[in-house]
C-alpha positions as CSV (number, residue, x, y, z in Angstrom):
1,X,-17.0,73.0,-37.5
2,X,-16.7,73.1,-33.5
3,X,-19.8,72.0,-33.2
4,X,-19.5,68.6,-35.4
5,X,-19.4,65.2,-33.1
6,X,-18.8,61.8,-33.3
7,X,-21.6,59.0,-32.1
8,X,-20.0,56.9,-29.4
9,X,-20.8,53.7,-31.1
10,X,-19.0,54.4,-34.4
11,X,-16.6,52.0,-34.2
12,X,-13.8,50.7,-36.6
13,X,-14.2,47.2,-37.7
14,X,-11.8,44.7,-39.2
15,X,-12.6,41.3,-40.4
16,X,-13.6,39.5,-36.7
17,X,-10.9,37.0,-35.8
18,X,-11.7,33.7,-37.1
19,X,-8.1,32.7,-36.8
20,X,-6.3,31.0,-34.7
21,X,-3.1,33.4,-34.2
22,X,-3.0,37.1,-34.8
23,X,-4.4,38.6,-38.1
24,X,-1.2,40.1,-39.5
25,X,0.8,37.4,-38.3
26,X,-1.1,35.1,-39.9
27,X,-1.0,36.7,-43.3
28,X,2.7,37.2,-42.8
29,X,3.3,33.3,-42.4
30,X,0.9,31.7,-44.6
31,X,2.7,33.0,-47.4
32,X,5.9,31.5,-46.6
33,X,8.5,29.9,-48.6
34,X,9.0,26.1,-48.6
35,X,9.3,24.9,-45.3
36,X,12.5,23.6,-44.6
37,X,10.9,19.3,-45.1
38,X,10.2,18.7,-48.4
39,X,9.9,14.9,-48.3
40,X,9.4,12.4,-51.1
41,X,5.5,10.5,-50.2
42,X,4.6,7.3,-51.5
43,X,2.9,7.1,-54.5
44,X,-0.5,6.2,-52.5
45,X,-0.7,9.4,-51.7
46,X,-0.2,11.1,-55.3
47,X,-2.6,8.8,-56.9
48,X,-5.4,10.6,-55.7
49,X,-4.3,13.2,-58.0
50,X,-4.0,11.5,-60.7
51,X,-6.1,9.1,-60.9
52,X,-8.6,11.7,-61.6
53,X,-8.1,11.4,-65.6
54,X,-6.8,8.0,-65.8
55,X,-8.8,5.9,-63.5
56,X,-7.2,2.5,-65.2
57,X,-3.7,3.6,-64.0
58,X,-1.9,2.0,-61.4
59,X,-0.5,3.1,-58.3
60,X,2.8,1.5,-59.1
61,X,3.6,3.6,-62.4
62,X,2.8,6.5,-61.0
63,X,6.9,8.3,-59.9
64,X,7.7,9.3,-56.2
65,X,6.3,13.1,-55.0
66,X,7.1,15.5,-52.8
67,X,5.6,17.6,-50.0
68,X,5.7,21.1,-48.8
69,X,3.3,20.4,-45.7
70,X,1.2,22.7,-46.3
71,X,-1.5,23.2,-43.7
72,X,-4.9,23.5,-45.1
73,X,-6.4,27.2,-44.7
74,X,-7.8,28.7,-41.8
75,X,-10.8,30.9,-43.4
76,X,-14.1,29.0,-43.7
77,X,-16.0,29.5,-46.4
78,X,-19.2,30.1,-44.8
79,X,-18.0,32.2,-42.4
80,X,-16.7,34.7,-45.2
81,X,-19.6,34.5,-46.9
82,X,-21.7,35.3,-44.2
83,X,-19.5,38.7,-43.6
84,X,-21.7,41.8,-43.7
85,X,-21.7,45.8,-42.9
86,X,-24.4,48.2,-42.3
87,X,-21.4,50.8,-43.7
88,X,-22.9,50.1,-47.0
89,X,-25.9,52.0,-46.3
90,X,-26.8,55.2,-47.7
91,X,-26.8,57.5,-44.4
92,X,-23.2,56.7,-44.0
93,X,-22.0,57.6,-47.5
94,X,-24.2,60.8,-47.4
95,X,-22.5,61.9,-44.8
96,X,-18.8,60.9,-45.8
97,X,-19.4,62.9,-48.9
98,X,-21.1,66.1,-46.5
99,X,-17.4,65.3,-44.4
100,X,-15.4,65.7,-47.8
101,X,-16.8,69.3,-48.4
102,X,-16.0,70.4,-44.9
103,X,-12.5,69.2,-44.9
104,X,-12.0,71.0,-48.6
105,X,-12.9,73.8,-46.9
106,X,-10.3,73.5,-44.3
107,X,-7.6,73.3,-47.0
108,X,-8.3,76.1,-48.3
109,X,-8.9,77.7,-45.5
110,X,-5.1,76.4,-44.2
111,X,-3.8,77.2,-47.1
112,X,-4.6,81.1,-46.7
113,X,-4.3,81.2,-42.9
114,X,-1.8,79.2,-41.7
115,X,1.9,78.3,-41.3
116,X,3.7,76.1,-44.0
117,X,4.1,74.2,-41.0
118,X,0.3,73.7,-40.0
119,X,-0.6,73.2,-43.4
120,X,2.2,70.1,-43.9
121,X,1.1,68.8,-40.5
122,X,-2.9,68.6,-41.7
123,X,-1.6,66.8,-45.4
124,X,0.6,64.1,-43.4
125,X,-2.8,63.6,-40.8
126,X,-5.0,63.2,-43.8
127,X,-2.6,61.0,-45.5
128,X,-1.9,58.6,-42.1
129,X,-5.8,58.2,-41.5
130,X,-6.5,57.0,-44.4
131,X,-8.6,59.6,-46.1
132,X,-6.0,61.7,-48.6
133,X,-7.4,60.0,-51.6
134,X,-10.4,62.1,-51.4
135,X,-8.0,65.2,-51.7
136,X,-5.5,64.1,-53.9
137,X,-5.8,67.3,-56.3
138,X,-6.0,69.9,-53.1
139,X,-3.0,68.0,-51.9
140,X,-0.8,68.4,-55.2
141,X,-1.5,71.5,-55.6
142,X,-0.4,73.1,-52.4
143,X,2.9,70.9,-52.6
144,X,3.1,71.5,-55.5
145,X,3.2,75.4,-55.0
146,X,5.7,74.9,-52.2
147,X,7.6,72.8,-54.1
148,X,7.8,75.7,-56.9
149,X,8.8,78.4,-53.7
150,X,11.6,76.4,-52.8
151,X,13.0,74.6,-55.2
152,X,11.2,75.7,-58.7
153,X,14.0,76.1,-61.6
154,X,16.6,73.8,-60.3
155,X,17.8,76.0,-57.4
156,X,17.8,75.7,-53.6
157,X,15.8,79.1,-52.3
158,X,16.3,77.6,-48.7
159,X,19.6,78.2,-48.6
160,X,20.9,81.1,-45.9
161,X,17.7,80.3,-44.6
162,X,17.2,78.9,-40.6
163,X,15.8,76.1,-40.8
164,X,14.3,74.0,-37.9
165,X,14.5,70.2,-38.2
166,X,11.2,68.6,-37.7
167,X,9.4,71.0,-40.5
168,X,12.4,70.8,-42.6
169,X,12.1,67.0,-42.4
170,X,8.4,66.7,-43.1
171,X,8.4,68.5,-45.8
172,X,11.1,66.5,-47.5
173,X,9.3,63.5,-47.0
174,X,5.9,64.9,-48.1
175,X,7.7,66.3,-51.3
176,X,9.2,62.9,-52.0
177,X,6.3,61.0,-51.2
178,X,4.5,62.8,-54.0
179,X,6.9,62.4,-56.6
180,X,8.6,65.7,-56.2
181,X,12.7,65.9,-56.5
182,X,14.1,67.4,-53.2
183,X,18.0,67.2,-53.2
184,X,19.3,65.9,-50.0
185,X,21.5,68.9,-49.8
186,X,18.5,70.3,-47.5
187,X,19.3,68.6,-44.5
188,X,23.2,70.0,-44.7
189,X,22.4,72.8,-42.5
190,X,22.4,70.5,-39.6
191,X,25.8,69.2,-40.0
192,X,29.0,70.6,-38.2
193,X,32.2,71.1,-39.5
194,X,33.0,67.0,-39.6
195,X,30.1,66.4,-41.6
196,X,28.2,65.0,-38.8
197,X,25.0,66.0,-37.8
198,X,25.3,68.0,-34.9
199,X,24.6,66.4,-31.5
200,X,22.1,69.2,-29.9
201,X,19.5,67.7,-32.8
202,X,19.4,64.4,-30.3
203,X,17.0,66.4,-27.7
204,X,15.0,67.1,-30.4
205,X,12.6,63.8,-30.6
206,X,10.0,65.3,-32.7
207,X,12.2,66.6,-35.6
208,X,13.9,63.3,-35.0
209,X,10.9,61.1,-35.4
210,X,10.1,63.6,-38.6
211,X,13.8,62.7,-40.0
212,X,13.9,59.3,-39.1
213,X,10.5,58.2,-41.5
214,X,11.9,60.9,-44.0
215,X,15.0,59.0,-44.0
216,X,13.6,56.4,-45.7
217,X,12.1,57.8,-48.9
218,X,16.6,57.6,-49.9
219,X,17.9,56.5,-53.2
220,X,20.7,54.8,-53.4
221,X,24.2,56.7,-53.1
222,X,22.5,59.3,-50.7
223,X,25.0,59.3,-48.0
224,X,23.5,62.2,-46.1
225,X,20.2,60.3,-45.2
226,X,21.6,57.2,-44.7
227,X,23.6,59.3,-41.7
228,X,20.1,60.8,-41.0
229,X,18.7,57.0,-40.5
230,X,21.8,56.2,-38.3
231,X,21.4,59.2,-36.1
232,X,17.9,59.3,-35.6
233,X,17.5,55.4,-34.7
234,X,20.1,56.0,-32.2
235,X,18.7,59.3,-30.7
236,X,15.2,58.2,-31.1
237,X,15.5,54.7,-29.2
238,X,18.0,56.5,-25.8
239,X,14.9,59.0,-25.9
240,X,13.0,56.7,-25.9
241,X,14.5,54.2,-23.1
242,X,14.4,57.5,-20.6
243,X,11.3,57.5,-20.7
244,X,9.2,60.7,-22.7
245,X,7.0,62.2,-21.0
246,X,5.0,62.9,-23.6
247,X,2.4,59.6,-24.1
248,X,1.6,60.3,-27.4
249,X,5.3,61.1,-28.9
250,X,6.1,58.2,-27.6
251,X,3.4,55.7,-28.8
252,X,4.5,57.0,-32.6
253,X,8.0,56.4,-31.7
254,X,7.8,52.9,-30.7
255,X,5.6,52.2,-33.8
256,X,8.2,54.1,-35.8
257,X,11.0,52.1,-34.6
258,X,9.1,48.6,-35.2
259,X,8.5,49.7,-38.7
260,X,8.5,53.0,-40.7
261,X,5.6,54.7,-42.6
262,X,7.0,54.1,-45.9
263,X,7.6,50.1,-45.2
264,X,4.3,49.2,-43.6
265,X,1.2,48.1,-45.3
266,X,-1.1,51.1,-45.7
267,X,-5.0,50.0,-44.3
268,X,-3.7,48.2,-41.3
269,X,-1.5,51.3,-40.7
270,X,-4.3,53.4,-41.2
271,X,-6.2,51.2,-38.6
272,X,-3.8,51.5,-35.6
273,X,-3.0,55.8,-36.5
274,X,-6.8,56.4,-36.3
275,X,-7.1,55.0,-32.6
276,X,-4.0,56.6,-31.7
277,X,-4.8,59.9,-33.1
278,X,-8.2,59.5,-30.9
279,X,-6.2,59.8,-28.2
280,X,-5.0,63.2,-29.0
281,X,-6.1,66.2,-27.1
282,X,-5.8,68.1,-29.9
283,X,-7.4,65.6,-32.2
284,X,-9.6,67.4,-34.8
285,X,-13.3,65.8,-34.6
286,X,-14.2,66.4,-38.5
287,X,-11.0,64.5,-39.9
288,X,-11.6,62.1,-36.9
289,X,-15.1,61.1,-38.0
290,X,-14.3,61.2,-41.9
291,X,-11.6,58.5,-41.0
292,X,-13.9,56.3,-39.2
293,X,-16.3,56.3,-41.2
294,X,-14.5,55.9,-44.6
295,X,-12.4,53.1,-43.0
296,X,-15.5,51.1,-42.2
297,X,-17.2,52.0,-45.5
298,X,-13.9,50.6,-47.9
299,X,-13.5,48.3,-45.6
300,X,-17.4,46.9,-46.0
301,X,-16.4,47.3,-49.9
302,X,-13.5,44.9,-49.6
303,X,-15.5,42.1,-47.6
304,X,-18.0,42.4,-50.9
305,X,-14.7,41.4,-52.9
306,X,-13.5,39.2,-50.7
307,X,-17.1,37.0,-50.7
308,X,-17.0,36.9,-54.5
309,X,-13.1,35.9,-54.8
310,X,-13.3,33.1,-52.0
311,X,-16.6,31.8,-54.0
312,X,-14.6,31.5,-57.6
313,X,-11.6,29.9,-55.2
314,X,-14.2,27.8,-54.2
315,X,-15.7,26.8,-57.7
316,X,-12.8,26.1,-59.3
317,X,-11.6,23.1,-57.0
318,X,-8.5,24.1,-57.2
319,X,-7.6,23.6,-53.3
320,X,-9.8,19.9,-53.5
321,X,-8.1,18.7,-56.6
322,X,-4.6,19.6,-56.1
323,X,-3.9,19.4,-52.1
324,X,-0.5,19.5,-52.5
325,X,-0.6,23.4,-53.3
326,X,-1.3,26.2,-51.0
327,X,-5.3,27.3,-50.6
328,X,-4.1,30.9,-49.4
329,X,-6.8,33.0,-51.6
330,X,-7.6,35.4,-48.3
331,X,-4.2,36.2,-48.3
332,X,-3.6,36.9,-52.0
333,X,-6.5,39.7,-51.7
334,X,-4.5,41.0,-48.4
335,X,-1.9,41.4,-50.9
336,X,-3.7,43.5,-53.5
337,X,-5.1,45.7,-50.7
338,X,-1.5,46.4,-49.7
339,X,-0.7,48.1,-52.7
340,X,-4.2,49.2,-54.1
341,X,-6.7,49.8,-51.4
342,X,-8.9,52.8,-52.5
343,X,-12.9,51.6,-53.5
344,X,-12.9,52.0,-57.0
345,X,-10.0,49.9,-57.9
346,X,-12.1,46.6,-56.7
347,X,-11.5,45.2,-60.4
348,X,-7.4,45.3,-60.5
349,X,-7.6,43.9,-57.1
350,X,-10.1,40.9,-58.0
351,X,-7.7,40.4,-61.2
352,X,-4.7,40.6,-58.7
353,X,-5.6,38.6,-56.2
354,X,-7.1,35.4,-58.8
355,X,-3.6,35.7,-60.7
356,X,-1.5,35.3,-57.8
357,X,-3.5,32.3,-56.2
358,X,-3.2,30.8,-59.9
359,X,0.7,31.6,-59.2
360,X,1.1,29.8,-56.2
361,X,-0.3,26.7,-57.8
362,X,2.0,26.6,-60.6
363,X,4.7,27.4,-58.4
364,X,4.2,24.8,-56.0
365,X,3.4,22.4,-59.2
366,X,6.9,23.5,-60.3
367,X,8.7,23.3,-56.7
368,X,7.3,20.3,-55.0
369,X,5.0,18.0,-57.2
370,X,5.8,17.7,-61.0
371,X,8.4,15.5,-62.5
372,X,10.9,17.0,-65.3
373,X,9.0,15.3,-67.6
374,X,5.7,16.8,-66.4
375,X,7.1,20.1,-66.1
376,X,8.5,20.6,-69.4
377,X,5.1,19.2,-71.0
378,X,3.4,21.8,-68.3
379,X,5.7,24.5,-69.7
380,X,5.1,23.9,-73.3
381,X,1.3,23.7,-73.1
382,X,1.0,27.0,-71.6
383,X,3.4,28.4,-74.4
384,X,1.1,26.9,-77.0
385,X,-2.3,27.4,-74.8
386,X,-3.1,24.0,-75.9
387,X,-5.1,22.5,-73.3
388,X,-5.4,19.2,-75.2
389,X,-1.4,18.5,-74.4
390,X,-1.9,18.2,-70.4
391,X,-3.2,15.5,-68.4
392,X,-3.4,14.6,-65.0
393,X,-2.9,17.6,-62.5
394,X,-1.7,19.3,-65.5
395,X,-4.8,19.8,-67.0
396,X,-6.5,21.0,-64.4
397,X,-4.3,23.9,-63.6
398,X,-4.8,24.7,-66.7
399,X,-8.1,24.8,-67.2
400,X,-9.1,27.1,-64.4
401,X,-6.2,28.8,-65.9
402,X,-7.7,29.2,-69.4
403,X,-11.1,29.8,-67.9
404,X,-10.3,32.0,-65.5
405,X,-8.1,34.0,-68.1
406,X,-10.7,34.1,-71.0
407,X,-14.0,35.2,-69.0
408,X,-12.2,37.7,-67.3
409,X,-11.3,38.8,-70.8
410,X,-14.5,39.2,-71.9
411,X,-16.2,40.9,-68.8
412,X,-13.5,43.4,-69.5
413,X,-13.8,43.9,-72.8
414,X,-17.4,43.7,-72.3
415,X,-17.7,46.4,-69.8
416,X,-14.8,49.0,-71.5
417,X,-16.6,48.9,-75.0
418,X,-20.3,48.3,-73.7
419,X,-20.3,44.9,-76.0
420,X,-20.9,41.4,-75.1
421,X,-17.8,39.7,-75.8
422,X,-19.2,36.3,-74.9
423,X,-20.2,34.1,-78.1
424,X,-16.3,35.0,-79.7
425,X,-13.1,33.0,-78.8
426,X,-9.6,33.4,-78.5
């Protein structure tokens, strides 16, 4: 295992910066609510809309409309198209799945050998680079068999028990992160007699850090870890204003303090942990090269997506035919990466990211641009999915709408039942 290196060219990539601003920022902002000027246009403007159906209308009959000023999008289409990776390759997967066996070993391995401690610590590194997903059923188990040790038949077997607080912490916050039920009655050994938690914890900026990101996996009504958030942003900022010594400590504590674990979005996350883990003296080389490699290699997957989304976008005309409405498809598929980034789920986030760019549309149809009138005609046609109803902008929402929804139908049924769905309608 010792003797397992890393090539000094494997890098991590992300989507290269065609973008005027920074890449999160941008995602962040582009999805924005109506700006704060919506303004009524002239009806110049709105005929070129619809006068795609009704080229004998007149620019005079056609009511007043509205705009969000909505800036056109920032991705060009020829520039995502063009996006490749040589992580697609067969070396690289080859050797991500000779990675996987190694670290299987080590579980086990950390499982029989090592402190509870130790073993939490590798679970919440494999989970922050990324690369948990691989292990889910190692990982379940062994907190799962904790789990059973400690708190197994309703009862608290920590109790009477010394605890220390970063270990204590980290394993609540494993527990609860994978579904298990830990009271918040654990971290009442660290209170004094006011039901405070006791001051000497605010030298302790690991275990704080640990409390502080385990604070957030509350429900509501659990006073105890809402004190824990209190205390901990408190302790963890003055530690942080004196200045830590330790470099590393205090790189997680300022990214801790801009956002915790549980709130951020979980690739990007994953992007910034792997180069600070790097960093580590003590950084393990085998989990470090499984991480790289595996980001670059799901990453190279959702590109692949990506192209074939942005070309549909493209086809249906959608961001030609109604300008009015945001063209934000690259940041609908950010969105179904944030909650569903693993390879194999490429089809829910294809499905994900088409139906909320067809929601933006009809919201900004709704919000901005349609009469009453037109809305409640809109509204009814899509009740009745009769396409015949609509005109104007109408019916072309709706048609990518009924296209979009019925082929995707069909490939589904298609692939799930090994048919060809194709020649029936709905």
């Amino acid at each position: 295992m010792g003797g397992i290196t890393i090539t000094t060219n494997m890098r991590l990539f992300m989507i290269p910066s065609y973008k005027p601003t920074s890449y999160n920022r941008l995602i962040v902002s582009s999805f924005g609510r109506k700006p704060s000027k919506v303004w009524c246009k002239g009806s110049t403007a709105a005929a070129h809309v619809t006068g795609l159906d009704h080229p004998s209308s007149h620019v005079q009959h056609d009511p007043p409309r509205r705009s969000a000023n909505y800036g056109p999008t920032v991705w060009d289409f020829n520039y995502l198209q063009s996006l490749n990776s040589e992580y697609t390759g067969e070396r690289y997967l080859r050797r991500v799945s000779e990675l996987k066996v190694e670290v299987k070993k080590m579980l086990v391995q950390e499982k029989e050998l090592s402190s509870v401690e130790e073993l939490l610590e590798l679970i919440d590194e494999l989970q922050r680079l990324g690369i948990s997903y691989h292990f889910e059923d190692e990982i379940n188990q062994i907190l799962g068999y904790l789990y059973e040790q400690k708190y197994g038949g309703g009862k608290n077997n920590t109790e009477g028990k010394e605890k220390d607080l970063y270990s204590t912490a980290l394993e609540f916050r494993l527990l609860r992160q994978h579904g298990f039920i830990v009271p918040q009655e654990t971290f009442d050994c660290f209170k004094n007699e006011r039901g405070d938690l006791k001051p000497s914890l605010g030298d302790d900026t690991k275990g704080l850090l640990q409390l502080y990101e385990a604070s957030f996996l509350s429900t509501p009504g659990e006073k105890t870890l809402e004190l824990a958030r209190e205390f901990a942003t408190i302790s963890l900022q003055k530690n942080f204003d004196e200045n830590m010594d330790d470099e590393n400590l205090a790189l997680l504590v300022r990214h801790a303090l801009e956002l915790p674990i549980h709130w951020r979005v979980q690739r990007p996350n994953t992007r910034w942990f792997i180069e600070a883990y790097e960093r580590r003296a003590d950084a393990n080389p085998l989990l470090l090269e499984l991480a790289k490699l595996d980001f670059n290699i799901v990453q190279a997957t959702h590109q692949q997506e990506l192209k074939h989304i942005y070309e549909w976008w493209k086809q249906t005309g959608l961001a030609e035919k109604l300008p009015f409405a945001r063209d934000r498809m690259v940041e609908c598929y950010f969105w179904a990466i944030g909650f569903l980034f693993h390879p194999q789920y490429g089809y829910a986030r294809i499905i994900t990211a088409k139906a909320i760019a067809l929601v933006l549309v009809i919201d900004d149809i709704f919000d901005v641009y349609g009469t009453p009138e037109e809305l409640q005609l809109f509204n009814n046609a899509i009740q009745r999915w009769m396409l015949k109803l609509l005109t104007n902008f109408q019916a072309i929402c709706k048609s990518v709408i009924w296209h979009s929804t019925t082929s995707s139908m069909r490939r589904h049924m298609t692939f799930s039942n090994n048919k060809d769905f194709s020649s029936f309608h709905i």
